[in-house]
C-alpha positions as CSV (number, residue, x, y, z in Angstrom):
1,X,0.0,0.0,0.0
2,X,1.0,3.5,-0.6
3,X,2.6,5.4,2.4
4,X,-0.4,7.2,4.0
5,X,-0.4,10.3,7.0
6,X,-1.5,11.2,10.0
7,X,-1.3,14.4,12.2
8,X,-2.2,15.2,16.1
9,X,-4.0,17.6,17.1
10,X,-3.3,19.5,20.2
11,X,-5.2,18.2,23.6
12,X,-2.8,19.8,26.5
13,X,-0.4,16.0,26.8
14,X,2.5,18.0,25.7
15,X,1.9,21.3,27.1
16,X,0.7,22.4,23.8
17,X,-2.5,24.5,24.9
18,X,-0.6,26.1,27.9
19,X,-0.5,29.7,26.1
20,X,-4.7,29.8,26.0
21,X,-6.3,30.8,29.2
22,X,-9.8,30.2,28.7
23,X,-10.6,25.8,28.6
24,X,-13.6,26.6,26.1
25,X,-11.0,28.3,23.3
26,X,-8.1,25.5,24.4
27,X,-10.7,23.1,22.9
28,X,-11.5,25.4,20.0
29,X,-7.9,25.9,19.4
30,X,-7.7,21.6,18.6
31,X,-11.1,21.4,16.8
32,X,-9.7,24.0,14.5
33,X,-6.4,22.1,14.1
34,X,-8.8,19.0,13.4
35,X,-11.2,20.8,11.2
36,X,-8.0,21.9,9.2
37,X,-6.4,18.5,9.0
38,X,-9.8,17.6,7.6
39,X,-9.4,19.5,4.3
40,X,-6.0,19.0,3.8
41,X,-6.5,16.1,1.0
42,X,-2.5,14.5,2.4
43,X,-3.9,13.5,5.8
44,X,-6.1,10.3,6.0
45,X,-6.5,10.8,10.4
46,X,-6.7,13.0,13.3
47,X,-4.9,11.5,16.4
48,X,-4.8,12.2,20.3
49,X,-3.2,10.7,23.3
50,X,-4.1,9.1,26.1
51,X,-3.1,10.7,28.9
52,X,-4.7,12.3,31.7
53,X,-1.0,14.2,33.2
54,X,1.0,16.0,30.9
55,X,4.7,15.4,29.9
56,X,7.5,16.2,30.5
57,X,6.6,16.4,33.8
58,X,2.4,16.6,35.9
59,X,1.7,19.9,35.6
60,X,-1.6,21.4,36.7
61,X,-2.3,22.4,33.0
62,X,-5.3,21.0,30.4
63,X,-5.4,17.5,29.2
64,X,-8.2,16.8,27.3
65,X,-9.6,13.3,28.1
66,X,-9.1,10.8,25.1
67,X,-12.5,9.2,24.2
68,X,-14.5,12.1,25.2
69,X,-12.4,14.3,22.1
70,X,-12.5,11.4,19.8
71,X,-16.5,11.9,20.1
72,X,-16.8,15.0,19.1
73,X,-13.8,15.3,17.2
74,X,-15.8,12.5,15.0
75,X,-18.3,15.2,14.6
76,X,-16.2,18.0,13.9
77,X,-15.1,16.8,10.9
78,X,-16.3,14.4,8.1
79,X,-13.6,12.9,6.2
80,X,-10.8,12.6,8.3
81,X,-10.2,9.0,10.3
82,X,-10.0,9.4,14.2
83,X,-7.3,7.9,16.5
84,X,-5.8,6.9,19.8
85,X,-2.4,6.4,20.1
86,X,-3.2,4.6,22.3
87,X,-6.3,3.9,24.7
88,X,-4.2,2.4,27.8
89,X,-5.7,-0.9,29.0
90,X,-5.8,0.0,32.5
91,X,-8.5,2.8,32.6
92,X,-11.7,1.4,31.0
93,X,-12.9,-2.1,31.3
94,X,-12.0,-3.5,28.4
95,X,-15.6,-4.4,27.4
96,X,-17.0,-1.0,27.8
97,X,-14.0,0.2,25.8
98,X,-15.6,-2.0,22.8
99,X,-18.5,-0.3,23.5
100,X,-17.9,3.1,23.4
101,X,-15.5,2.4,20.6
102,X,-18.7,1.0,18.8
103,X,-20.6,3.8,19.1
104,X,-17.9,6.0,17.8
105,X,-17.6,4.0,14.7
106,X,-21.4,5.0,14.3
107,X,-21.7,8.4,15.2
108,X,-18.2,9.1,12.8
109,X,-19.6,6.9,9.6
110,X,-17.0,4.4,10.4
111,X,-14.0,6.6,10.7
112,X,-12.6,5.2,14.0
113,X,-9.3,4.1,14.7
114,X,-8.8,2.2,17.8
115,X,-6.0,1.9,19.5
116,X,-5.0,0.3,22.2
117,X,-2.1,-0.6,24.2
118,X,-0.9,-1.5,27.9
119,X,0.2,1.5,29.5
120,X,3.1,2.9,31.1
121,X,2.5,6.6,33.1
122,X,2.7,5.7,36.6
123,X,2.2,9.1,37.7
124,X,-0.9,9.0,36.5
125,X,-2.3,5.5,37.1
126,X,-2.0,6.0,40.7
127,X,-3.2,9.2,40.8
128,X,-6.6,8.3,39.6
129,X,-6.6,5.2,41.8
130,X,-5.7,2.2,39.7
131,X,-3.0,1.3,41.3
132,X,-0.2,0.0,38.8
133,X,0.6,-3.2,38.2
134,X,3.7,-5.0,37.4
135,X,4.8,-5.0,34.1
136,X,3.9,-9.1,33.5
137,X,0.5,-8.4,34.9
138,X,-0.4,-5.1,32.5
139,X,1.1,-7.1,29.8
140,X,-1.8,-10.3,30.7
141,X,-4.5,-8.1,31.4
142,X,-3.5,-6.3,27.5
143,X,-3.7,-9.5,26.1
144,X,-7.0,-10.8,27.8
145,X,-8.5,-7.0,26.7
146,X,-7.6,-7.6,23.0
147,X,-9.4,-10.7,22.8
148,X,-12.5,-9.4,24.9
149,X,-12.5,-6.5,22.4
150,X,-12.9,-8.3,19.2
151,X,-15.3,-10.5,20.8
152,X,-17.2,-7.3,21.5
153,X,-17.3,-6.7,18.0
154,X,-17.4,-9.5,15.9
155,X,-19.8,-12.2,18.5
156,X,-23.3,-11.4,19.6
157,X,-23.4,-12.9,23.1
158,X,-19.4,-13.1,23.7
159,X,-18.3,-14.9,26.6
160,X,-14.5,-14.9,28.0
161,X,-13.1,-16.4,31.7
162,X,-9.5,-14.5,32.3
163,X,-7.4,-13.9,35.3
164,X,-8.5,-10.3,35.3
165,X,-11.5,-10.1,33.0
166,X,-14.4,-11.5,32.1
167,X,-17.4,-10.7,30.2
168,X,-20.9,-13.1,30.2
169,X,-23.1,-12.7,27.2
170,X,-22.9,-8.7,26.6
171,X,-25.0,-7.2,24.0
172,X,-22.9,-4.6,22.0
173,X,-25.3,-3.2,19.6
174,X,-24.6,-1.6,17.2
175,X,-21.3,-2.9,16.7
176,X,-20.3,0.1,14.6
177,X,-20.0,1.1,11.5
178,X,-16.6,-0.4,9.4
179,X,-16.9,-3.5,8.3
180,X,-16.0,-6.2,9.5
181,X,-15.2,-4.0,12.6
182,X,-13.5,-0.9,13.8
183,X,-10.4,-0.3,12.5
184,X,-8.1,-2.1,15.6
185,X,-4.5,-0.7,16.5
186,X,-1.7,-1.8,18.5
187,X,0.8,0.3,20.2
188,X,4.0,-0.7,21.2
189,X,6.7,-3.6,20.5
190,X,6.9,-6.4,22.9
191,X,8.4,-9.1,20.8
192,X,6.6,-11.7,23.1
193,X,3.7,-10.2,23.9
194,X,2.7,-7.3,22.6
195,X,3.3,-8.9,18.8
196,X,2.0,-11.7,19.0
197,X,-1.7,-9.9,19.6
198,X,-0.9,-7.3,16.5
199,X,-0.1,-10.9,14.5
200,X,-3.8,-12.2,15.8
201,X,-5.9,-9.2,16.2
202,X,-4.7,-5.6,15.3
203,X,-5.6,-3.8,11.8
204,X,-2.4,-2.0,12.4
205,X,0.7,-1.8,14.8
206,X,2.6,1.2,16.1
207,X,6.1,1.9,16.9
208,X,8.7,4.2,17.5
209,X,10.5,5.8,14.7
210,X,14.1,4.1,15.3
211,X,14.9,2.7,12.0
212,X,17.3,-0.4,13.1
213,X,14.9,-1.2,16.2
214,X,11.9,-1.2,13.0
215,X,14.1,-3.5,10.9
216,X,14.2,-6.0,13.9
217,X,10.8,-5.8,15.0
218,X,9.3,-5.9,11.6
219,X,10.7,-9.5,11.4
220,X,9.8,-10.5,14.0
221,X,6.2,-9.6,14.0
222,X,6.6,-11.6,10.1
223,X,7.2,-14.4,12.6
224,X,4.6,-14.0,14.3
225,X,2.5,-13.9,11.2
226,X,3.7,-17.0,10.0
227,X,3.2,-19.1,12.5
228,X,-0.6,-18.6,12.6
229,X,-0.8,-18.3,8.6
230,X,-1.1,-14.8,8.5
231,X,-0.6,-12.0,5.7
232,X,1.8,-10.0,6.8
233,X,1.3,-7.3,4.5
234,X,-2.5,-7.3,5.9
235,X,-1.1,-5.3,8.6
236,X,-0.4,-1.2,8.6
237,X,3.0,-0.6,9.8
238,X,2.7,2.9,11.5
239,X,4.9,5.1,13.3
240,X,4.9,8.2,15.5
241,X,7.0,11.2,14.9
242,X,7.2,14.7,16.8
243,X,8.7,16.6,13.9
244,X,9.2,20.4,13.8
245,X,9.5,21.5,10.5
246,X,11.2,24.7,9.8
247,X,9.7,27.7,7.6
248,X,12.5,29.2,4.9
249,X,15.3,30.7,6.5
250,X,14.5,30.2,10.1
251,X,17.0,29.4,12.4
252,X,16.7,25.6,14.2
253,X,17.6,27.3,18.1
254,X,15.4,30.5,18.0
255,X,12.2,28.6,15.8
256,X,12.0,26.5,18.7
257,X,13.0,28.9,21.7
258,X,8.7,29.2,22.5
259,X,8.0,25.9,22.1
260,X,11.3,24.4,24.7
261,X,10.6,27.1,26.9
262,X,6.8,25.2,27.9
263,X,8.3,22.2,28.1
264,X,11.6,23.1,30.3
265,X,14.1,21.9,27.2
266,X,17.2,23.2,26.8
267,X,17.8,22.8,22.6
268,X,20.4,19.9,22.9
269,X,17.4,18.0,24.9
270,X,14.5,18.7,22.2
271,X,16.7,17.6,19.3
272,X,17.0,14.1,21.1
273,X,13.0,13.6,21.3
274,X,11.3,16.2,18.1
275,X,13.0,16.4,14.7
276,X,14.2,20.2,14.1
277,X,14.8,20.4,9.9
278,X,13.9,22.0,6.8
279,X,11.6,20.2,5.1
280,X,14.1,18.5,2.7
281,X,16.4,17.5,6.0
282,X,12.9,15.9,7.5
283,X,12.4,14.3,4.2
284,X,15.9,12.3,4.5
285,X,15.1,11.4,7.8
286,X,11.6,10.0,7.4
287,X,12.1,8.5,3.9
288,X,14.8,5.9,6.0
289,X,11.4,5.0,8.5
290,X,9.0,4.1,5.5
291,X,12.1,2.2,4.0
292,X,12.2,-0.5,6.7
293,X,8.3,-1.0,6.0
294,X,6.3,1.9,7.4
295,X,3.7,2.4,5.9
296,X,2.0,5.0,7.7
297,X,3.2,7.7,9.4
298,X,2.0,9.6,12.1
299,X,3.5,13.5,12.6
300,X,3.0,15.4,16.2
301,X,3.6,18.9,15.3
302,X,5.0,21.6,18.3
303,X,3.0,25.1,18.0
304,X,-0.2,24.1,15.8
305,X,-2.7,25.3,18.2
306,X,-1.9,28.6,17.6
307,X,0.1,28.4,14.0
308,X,-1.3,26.0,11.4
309,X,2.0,26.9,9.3
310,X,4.2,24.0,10.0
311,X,1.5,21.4,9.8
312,X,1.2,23.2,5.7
313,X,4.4,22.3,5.7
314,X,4.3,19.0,6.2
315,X,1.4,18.3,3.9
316,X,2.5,20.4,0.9
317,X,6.1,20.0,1.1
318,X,7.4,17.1,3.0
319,X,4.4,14.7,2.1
320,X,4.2,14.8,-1.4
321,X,8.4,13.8,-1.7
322,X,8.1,10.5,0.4
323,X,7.4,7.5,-1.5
C-alpha cells in the first residue's frame, strides 16, 4: 500500500495548549487544528493521546480526556479517520472500551481508529486510583482486553473467563459502522507479547520511529505472522514522529525557543526527542522509516494550536516527496 499520513491535534499531553487561558478556546484551538487537518486532501486521520497528566513532567495544566475528544472530534469533521495512540488498557474495562468504541464507529460513519495498548504513566495510574501493576500483569491483562475486544465486535453474546477479565453474554449493539469491525491498532513492541496480539488481532501496529529497532521488530512480527498463517502485509506498519519543520530561513535554536521554553528543554534536549529540519532535511530522515516498512506515518507537530504553518508544511512539502 501507498505510504499514508496522520497528524495530532493539540489536547494539552505535551503542554501544547498552555499559552490559551480560557478551557472553552483550548478546545477550540484543537477542533480547529482537526477541522484543518480535515481539508488538507494528504492526511487520512486525526490523532490524540491518552493521557490524563502532561509530559515532561504533571503539571496542573489541560489534558483533554481521550475518548470524550474522539466523540466529538468524530463530529467535527467528516472525512478525516479518528485515532488513539493509544487507549491504555488500565482505565476502561476492556468491554466497555468496545462499546464506546462501537458507538464511535457509528456516530463518525465508520472513521474510527482504535488503539490500544498496555500502559506505562505511573504518575498517573496511581493518581486516579488504579494502582499499577507490574509490568507481567499489565502485559496479561492487555492481552485478555484484545481478545474481549474483538469478541465485542465480531460475537453477539461473547463470553471470555481470564485472570483479570471476564465478560458473560454482553450485548454490544450496534457494533459500529466499518466492516468487519472498527479499525483495531496496537501500540507498542513487545516481541513476546505485545506482537503476538498485533499478528492475531490488530488492523495495524505502532512503533517508535528508530529505523534499526523497526528492521528487527518488523521480522519479527513476520514471525509471528507465520506461525498462525497470517498476511503480513494485511497489517499497517505505523509510526509516530514529533517533527518540527522549519519555515525558509528560520533558524533551528530561535524557531523552537517558545516551544522548549513550555516544556523546560534546553535545545540539545529537544533535538534528542522532536526532529528540528527543513523540510528536505525531514524528508531524509523520514524516507529511511517508510524504508524499513512503514507504511503510515503519524507526525506530532510543536506550536499548531496557535500556527497551522508547520502542519502546511508538512502536507505540501514534506508529504508529497516521500514515497
Amino acid at each position: 500500500m501507498a505510504t499514508q499520513f496522520g497528524v495530532f491535534v493539540p489536547q494539552g499531553w505535551r503542554m501544547d495548549l498552555v499559552e490559551i487561558a480560557d478551557p472553552v478556546e483550548k478546545y477550540e484551538a484543537m477542533t480547529r487544528v482537526a477541522k484543518a487537518a480535515d481539508a488538507i486532501s494528504a492526511f487520512d486521520s486525526i490523532w490524540v493521546y491518552d493521557h490524563f497528566h502532561t509530559v515532561p513532567t504533571p503539571e496542573l495544566e489541560t489534558t483533554f480526556e481521550a475518548w470524550s475528544i474522539t466523540a466529538a472530534l468524530s463530529r467535527d469533521t467528516s472525512r478525516v479517520n479518528i485515532g488513539q495512540m493509544v487507549t491504555c488498557n488500565g482505565y476502561r474495562n476492556p468491554a466497555l472500551l468496545a462499546k464506546i468504541a462501537s458507538t464511535i464507529d457509528v456516530m463518525s460513519h465508520g472513521r474510527l481508529y482504535c488503539g490500544l495498548g498496555a500502559g506505562w504513566y505511573e504518575h498517573e495510574w496511581r493518581a486516579y486510583g488504579y494502582g499499577f501493576p507490574e509490568t507481567r500483569d499489565r502485559m496479561r491483562m492487555f492481552r485478555e482486553a484484545c481478545e474481549i475486544v474483538m469478541k465485542m465486535w465480531t460475537e453477539d453474546y461473547p463470553t471470555f473467563e481470564g485472570e483479570h477479565y471476564s465478560i458473560h453474554g454482553p450485548i454490544n449493539e450496534p457494533k459500529g459502522a466499518r466492516k468487519p469491525h472498527p479499525s483495531f491498532w496496537i501500540g507498542g513492541s513487545g516481541e513476546q507479547v505485545t506482537l503476538k496480539l498485533v499478528a492475531r488481532f490488530a488492523d495495524a501496529c505502532n512503533m517508535g520511529p528508530d529505523p534499526e529497532t523497526l528492521r528487527r521488530k518488523f521480522a519479527i512480527l513476520r514471525g509471528h505472522c507465520d506461525a498462525i498463517g497470517r498476511d503480513f502485509d494485511t497489517i499497517i506498519r505505523s509510526s509516530n514522529i514529533p517533527m518540527f519543520p522549519l519555515k525558509p530561513g528560520e533558524d533551528p535554536k530561535v524557531a523552537t525557543e517558545r516551544v522548549r521554553k513550555s516544556v523546560g528543554a534546553t535545545y540539545e534536549d529537544y533535538l534528542s526527542t522532536v526532529w528540528v529540519g527543513t523540510p528536505e532535511q525531514l524528508v531524509e530522515r523520514i524516507q529511511l522509516v517508510i524504508d524499513t516498512g512503514v507504511n503510515y506515518v503519524i507526525a506530532y507537530i510543536p506550536e499548531v494550536a496557535y500556527d497551522h504553518d508547520r502542519m502546511h508544511l508538512f502536507a505540501e512539502q514534506i508529504i508529497p516527496q516521500l514515497h
